[in-house]
N, C-alpha and C positions, 0 to 999 in steps of 0.2 A: 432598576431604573435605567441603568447603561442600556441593556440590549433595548428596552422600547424607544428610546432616546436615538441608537444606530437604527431602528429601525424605521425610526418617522423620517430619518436622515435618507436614509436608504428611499423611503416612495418620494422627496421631493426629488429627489435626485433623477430618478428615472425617465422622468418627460424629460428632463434636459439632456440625461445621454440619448434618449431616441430621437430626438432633436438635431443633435451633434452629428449623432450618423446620419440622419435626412440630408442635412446639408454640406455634408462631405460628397455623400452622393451628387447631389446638385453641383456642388463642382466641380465634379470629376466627367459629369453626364454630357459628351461633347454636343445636346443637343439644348444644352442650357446655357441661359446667356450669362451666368455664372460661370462657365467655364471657359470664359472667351475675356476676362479682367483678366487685370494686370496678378501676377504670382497667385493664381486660380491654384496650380496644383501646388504650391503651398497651405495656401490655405484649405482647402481639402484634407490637408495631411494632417495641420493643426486640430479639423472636429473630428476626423478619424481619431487619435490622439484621445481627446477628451471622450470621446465615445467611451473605449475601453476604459478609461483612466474611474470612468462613473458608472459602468454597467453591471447585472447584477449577474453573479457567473451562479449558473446553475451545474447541477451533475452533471460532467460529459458521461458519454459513453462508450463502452469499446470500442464498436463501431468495426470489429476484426470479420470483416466475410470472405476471406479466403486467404491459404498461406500457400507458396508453394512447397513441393514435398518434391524433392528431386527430379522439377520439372513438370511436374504436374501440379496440376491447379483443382486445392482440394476445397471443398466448400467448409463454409462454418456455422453451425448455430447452436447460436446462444440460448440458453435455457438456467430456468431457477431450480435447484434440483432437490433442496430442503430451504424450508423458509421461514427462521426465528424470528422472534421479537427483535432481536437488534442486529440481526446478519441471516443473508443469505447463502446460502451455496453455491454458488454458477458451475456451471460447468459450459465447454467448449465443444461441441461435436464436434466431430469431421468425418464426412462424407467425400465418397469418389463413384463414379461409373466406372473407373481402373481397377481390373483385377488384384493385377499383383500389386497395387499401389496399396488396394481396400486387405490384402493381406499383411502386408508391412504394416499398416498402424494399426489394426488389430492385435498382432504381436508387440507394440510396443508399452513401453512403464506406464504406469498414471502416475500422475504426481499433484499433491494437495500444497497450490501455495498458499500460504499466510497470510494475508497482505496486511500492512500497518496499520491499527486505528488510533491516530495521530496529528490526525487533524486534515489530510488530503482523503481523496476515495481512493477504494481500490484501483480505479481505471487511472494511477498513476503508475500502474505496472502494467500497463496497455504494451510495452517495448518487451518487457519479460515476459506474457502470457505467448504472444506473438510468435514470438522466438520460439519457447517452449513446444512449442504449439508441432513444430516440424518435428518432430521425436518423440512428441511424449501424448497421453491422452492425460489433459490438463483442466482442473478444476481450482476454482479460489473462492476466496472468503471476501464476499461483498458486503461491508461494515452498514449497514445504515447510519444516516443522520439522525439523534436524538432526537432533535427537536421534532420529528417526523413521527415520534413514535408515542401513542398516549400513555399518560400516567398509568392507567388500567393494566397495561402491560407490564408492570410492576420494574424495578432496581434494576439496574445493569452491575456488576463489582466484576474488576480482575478476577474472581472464582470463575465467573460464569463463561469470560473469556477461558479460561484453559478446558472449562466443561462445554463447551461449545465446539475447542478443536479437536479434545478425546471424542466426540459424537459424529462428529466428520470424518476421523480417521475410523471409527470402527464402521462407518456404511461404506466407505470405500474399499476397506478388510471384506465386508460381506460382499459386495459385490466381484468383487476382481481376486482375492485372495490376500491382498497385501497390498500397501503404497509406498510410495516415498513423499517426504514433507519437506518442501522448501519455505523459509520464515524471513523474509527482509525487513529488516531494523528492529522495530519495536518487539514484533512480537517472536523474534528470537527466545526473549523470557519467557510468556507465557508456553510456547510452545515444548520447550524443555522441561517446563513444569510436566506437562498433559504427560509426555512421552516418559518422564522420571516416576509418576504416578501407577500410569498403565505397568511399568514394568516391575513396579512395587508389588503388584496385585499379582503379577504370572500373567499378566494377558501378551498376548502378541503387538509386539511394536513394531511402526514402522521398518521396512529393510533399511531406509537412510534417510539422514534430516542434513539439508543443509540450510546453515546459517549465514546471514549477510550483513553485516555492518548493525549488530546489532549491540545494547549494552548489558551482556551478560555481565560481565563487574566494570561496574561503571566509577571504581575508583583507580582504573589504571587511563593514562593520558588523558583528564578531565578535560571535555570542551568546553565553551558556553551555555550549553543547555544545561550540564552535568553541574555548572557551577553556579549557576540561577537555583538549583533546588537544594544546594549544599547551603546558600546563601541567605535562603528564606524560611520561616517554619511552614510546619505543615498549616497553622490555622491563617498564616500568613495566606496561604493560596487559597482556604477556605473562605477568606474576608474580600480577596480583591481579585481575582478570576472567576469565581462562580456566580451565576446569575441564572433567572429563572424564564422560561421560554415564556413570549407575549403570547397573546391571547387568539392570535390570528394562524397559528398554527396548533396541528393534530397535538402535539405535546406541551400545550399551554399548563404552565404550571410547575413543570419538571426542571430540575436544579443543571443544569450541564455549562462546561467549560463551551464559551459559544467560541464559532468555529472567523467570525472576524476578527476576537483577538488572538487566535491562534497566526492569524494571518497578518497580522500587525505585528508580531513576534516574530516571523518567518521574514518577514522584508528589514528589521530592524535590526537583524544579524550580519546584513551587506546592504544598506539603503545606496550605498555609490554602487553598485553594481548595478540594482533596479534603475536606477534612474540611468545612467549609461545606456540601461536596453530600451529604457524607453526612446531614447530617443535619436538613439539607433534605428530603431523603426521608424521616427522620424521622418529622420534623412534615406530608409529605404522608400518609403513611401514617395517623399521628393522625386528621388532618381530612376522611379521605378521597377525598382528592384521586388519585382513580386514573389518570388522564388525566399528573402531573407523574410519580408514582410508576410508569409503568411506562417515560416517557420515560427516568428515573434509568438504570433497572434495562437498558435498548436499548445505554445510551451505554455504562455499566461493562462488560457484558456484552460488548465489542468491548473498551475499554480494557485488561479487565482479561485479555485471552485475548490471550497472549504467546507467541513461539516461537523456541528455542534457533539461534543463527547459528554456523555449520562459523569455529573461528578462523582458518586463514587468510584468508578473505573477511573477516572483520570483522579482523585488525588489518592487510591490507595495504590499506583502505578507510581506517584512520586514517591511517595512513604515507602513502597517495599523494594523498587528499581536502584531508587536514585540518593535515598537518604538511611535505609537502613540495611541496604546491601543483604535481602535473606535471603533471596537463592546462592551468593557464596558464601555465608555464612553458615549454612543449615540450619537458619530457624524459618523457613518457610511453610506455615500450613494452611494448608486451602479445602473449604468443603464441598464436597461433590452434590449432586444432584440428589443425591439420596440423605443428603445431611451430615454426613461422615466425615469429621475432620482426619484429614492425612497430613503424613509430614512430606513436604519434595524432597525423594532422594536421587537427585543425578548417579549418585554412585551406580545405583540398581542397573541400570541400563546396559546391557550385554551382547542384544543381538541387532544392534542397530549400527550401520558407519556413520562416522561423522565429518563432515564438510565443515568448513571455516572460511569464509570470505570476505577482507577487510580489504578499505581503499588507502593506499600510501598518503591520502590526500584530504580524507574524512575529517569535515569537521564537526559532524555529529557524533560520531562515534568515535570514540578515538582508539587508535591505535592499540590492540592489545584486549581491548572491551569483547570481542568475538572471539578472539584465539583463547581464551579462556577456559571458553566452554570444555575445553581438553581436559585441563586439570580437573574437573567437575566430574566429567565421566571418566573415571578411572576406571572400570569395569569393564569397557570398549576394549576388544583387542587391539594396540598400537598401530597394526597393520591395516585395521579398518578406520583408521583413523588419517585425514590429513586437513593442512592450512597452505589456505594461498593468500598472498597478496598482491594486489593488482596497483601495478607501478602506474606512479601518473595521476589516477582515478581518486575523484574526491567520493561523494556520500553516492548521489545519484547513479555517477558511471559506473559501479559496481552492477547495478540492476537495468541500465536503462542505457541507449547510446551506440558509440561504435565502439569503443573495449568493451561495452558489455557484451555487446555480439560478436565481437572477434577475439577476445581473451578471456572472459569469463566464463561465457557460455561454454566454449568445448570442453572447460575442465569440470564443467555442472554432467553437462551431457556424457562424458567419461566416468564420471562417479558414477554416476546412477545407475547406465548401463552394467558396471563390473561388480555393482552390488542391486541385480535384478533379478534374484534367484526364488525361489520357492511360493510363485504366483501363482497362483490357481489357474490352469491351462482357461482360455477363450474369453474367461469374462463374462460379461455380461451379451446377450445375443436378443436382436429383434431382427425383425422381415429383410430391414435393407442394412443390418452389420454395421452400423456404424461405430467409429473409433473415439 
């Protein structure tokens, strides 16, 4: 009854944020006699204001068409390159007319990011793909919105998540010879599952995974999130988060944690902070400060574009993550696509390196939650093994920003490179070689 409830809330709402922005406009418009009153751009700033404050954020998008490469200006496109029921594959091309340019990313890594399904879309590592993008030939996991996806389509569970990233790394094996996996936050777990799994079996694993701010044992420096599901039962989240998608969408019917109270939980972990930014843009707007005002409007505009998680995925992700601790406990098993229950054994894992990346400043993760994953792969040569932390940086700036890009990143890009060995010469090859 909540979500139809947010939702009837949601369409009265809508004529009046387009309303708001109409007449923002009108008083900003120097050919309106609205903009010739008294404190005009004031009130301008005020239904700008309201606009956001009431609008309805859809999926942004990339939006990434070109990165430079050492000067040169490569193009990009975007394409779906396997396409599940509840996640895509993206991948990044990159294209040049430059020779030697079109031979340098041909020789470089691939690398398969993770990206979190946790309530943002993947285009919240729009700043890491980016990045990535100059060095590596990069693909990610674009999560769908539940509520988007019909009942027909049958269960989403944490299994299907780690059987989805084992599927992505072994086409990216077939195609290129080998990859490296990057996993930011959430799916640090799942991803160590797939790669502990595969290595169970004798398949080939990735050359290197690295991790970021994620809760491998999420009982070392408990944050707020870690203590909200320490605090509640599991049937506790089953009675008062879950709710069934209305009637006006593809996935009417289907049980999923919906993605505005994911978004009500995200603002009511710093509400003085939000509100400070609101009205911060405010007063940019006032002063016309266009430069701070459309940075405002970049960051909400991702923040505030949420997406509904299938409930078995989110509550057997609190039960296995956050309350019964079985990936460091060793009792984690998960069945594969073929029905086969296995037990996770990190131990197994041999010929992979391992990266660790934690923020001095994280308050999602806390401190120690990532470096973990160390003692787990005991099997890892010590030498292929390292942890960094990034001074200053809270959750975000590990992945996103300017320490992401000037402190992070060279030590991502350093790994990788020194652990890029045994790929299968050229890859994949069409007419125009693209990277």
């Amino acid at each position: 009854m909540l979500y139809q409830l947010y939702e009837a809330q949601r369409s009265l709402m809508e004529p009046f944020a387009d309303l708001a922005q109409a007449t923002a406009k009108a008083f900003n418009n120097p050919l309106s006699p609205l903009a010739h009153l008294p404190h005009a751009q004031r009130m301008a700033a005020g239904y700008a204001l309201l606009h956001r404050l009431g609008k309805d954020y859809e999926k942004p998008e990339f939006g990434i068409r070109t990165v430079d490469v050492d000067g040169v200006n490569v193009a990009i496109h975007e394409r779906v390159e396997i396409d599940k029921p509840f996640c895509e594959l993206r991948r990044f091309k990159r294209f040049s007319d430059d020779p030697a340019t079109l031979t340098k990313l041909k020789a470089q890594p691939v690398v398969l990011i993770v990206a979190p399904l946790s309530g943002h879309y993947a285009t919240l590592l729009r700043d890491t793909v980016r990045t990535m993008l100059k060095d590596h030939k990069v693909y990610i996991t674009d999560w769908k919105n539940a509520r988007m996806v019909p009942l027909s389509e049958g269960e989403f569970h944490l299994d299907d998540y780690v059987n989805y990233v084992q599927e992505f790394i072994r086409h990216l094996q077939h195609g290129y010879g080998n990859c490296h996996v990057m996993s930011v936050c959430q799916p640090t777990v799942p991803v160590l599952a797939a790669v502990s799994l595969m290595a169970s079996r004798g398949e080939t694993t990735p050359l290197s995974t690295t991790m970021m701010g994620g809760p491998i044992d999420a009982r070392k420096s408990p944050t707020a999130v870690n203590n909200l599901a320490l605090t509640k039962s599991h049937s506790w989240f089953e009675h008062n988060v879950i709710y069934r998608v209305p009637s006006n969408y593809p996935g009417a019917g289907r049980k999923v944690y919906p993605g505005f109270l994911q978004h009500a939980g995200f603002v009511a972990m710093n509400p003085q902070h939000h509100a400070q930014s609101h009205y911060d843009y405010f007063e940019h707007l006032i002063k016309g400060d266009d430069t701070s005002a459309e940075a405002h409007r970049q960051f909400y505009d991702e923040y505030n574009a949420v997406l509904d998680m299938d409930a078995d995925y989110y509550l057997e992700t609190i039960k296995t993550v956050f309350q019964d601790y079985s990936l460091v406990h060793g009792t984690w098993d998960v069945q594969g696509e073929d029905g086969q229950i296995e037990r996770v054994r990190p131990q197994d894992i041999r010929t992979t390196a391992l990266l660790s990346i934690e923020g001095e400043l994280d308050d999602i993760s806390g401190s120690g939650q990532t470096r973990a994953v160390h003692d787990l792969c005991a099997g890892v040569p010590t030498g292929q093994q390292r942890h960094y932390e990034v001074q200053g940086a809270g959750h975000y700036g590990i992945f996103s920003g300017r320490r992401w890009r000037e402190l992070v990143y060279p030590e991502v890009r350093a790994f990788i490179r020194d652990h890029n060995t045994a790929v299968k010469s050229g890859g994949r090859k069409n007419a125009r070689s693209p990277a």
